[in-house]
C-alpha positions in Angstrom: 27.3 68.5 64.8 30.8 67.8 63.8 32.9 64.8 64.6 36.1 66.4 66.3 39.3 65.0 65.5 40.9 62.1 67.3 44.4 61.3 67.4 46.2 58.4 68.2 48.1 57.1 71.6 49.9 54.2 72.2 51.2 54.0 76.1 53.0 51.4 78.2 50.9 51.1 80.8 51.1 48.7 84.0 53.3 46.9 81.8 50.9 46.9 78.8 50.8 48.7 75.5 47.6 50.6 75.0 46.2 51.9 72.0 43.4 54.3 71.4 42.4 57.3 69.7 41.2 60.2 71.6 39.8 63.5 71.6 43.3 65.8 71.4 42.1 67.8 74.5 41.4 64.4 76.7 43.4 64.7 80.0 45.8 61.7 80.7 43.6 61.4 83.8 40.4 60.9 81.7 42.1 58.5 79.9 43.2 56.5 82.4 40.1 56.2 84.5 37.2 56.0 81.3 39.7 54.3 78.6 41.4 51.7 80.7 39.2 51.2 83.7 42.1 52.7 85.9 40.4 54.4 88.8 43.4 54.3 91.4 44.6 58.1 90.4 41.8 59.9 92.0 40.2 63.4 90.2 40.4 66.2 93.2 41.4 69.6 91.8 41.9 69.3 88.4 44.5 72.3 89.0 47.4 70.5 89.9 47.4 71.5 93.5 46.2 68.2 95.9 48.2 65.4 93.7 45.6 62.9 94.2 46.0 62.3 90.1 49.6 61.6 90.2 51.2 59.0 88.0 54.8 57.9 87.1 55.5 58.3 83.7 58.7 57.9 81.8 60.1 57.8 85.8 59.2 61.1 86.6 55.9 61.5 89.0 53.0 63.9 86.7 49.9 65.1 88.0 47.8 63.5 85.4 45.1 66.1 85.5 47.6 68.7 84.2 48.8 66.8 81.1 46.7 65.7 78.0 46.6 62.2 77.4 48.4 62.8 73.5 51.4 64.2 75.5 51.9 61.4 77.0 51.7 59.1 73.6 54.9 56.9 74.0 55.1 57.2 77.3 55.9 54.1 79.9 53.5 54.9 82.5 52.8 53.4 86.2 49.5 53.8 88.2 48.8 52.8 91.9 47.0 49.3 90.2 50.7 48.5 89.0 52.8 49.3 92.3 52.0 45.5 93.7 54.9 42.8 93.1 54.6 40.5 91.0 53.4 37.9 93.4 50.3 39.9 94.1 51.7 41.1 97.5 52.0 44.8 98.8 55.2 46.9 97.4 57.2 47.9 100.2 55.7 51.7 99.8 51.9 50.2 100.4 53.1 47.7 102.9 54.8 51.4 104.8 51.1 52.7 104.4 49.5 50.0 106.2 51.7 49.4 108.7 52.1 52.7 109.6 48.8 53.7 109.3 49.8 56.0 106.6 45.8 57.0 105.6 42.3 57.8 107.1 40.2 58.1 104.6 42.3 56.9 101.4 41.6 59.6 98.8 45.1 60.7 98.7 46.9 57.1 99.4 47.5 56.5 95.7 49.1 59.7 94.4 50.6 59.9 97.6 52.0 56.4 97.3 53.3 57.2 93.2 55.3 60.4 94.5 57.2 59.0 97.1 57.6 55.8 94.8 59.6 58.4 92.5 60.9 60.0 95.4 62.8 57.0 97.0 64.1 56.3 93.5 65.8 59.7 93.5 66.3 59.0 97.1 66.5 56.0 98.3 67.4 56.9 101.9 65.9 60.3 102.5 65.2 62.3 105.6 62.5 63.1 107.4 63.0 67.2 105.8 63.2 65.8 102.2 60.4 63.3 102.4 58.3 66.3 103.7 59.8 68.5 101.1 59.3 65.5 98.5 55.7 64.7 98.9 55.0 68.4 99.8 53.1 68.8 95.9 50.5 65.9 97.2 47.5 67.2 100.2 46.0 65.2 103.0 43.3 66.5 104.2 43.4 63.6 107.4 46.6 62.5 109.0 48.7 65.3 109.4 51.3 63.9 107.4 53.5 62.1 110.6 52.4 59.0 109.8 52.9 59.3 106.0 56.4 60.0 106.6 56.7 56.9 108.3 55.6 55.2 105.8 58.2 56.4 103.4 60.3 55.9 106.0 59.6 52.2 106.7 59.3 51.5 103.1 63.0 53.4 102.4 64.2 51.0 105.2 62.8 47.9 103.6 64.2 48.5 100.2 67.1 48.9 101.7 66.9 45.0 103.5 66.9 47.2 106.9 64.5 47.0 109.4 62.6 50.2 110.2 63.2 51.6 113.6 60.7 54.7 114.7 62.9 57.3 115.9 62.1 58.3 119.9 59.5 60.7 120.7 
């Protein structure tokens, strides 16, 4: 049996610098959840299609399941365990979730939550069209997606120093 070759990665992640060597065909997903304990992004697919994996890196949002961990090597990278202020308490996006009862069963909360933390960066006021059409890359199997939207919604509205006002039925 051969020893196969590692390589080296150094990220930023959560804030930290990271560095490991790993197989060069390790997923950024593996990485994440066996290297550094990370187990917020969820492993669904593994074909890119539910976003349950999704990260931020470099201020884009990935689907970590698609991308090797040695692509990423340099990258600034933010999971769902780094989306918290500082204080400890809820970002406004997770805040939105439980407010608006934005999940059932969870699986898809924290990709969910790290797209439309990118997408209310590109966006910071969005509409209901463009949040669906934002977060359309990321599956619930659950909620039916209204209640998501208000989250993003709610959470666009914080940010913004507004208060969030449900639009009539």
């Amino acid at each position: 049996m051969s020893d196969i070759e590692q390589v080296p990665v150094t990220l930023t992640v959560n804030g930290k610098k990271v560095q490991r060597f790993v197989e060069p065909r390790t997923l950024l997903i593996h990485f994440l959840r066996e290297e550094l304990n990370l187990t917020g992004p969820h492993i669904g697919c593994e074909t890119s299609h539910c976003g349950v994996c999704t990260v931020e890196l470099n201020g884009m949002s990935v689907k970590s399941c698609t991308m090797f961990a040695a692509q990423a090597n340099g990258a600034e990278i933010t999971t769902i365990e780094g989306m918290a202020n500082e204080d400890g308490t809820l970002s406004a996006l997770q805040e939105g979730f439980r407010q608006m009862h934005g999940l059932q069963c969870g699986f898809c909360t924290p990709g969910m939550i790290m797209r439309a933390h990118v997408l209310l960066k590109e966006n910071p006021d969005p509409t209901e069209q463009e949040i669906r059409m934002g977060i359309s890359g990321n599956l619930c199997r659950c909620t039916g997606y209204q209640n998501i939207v208000k989250a993003i919604q709610y959470a666009a509205a914080k940010l913004q120093g507004r208060d969030f006002q449900e639009a009539a039925e």
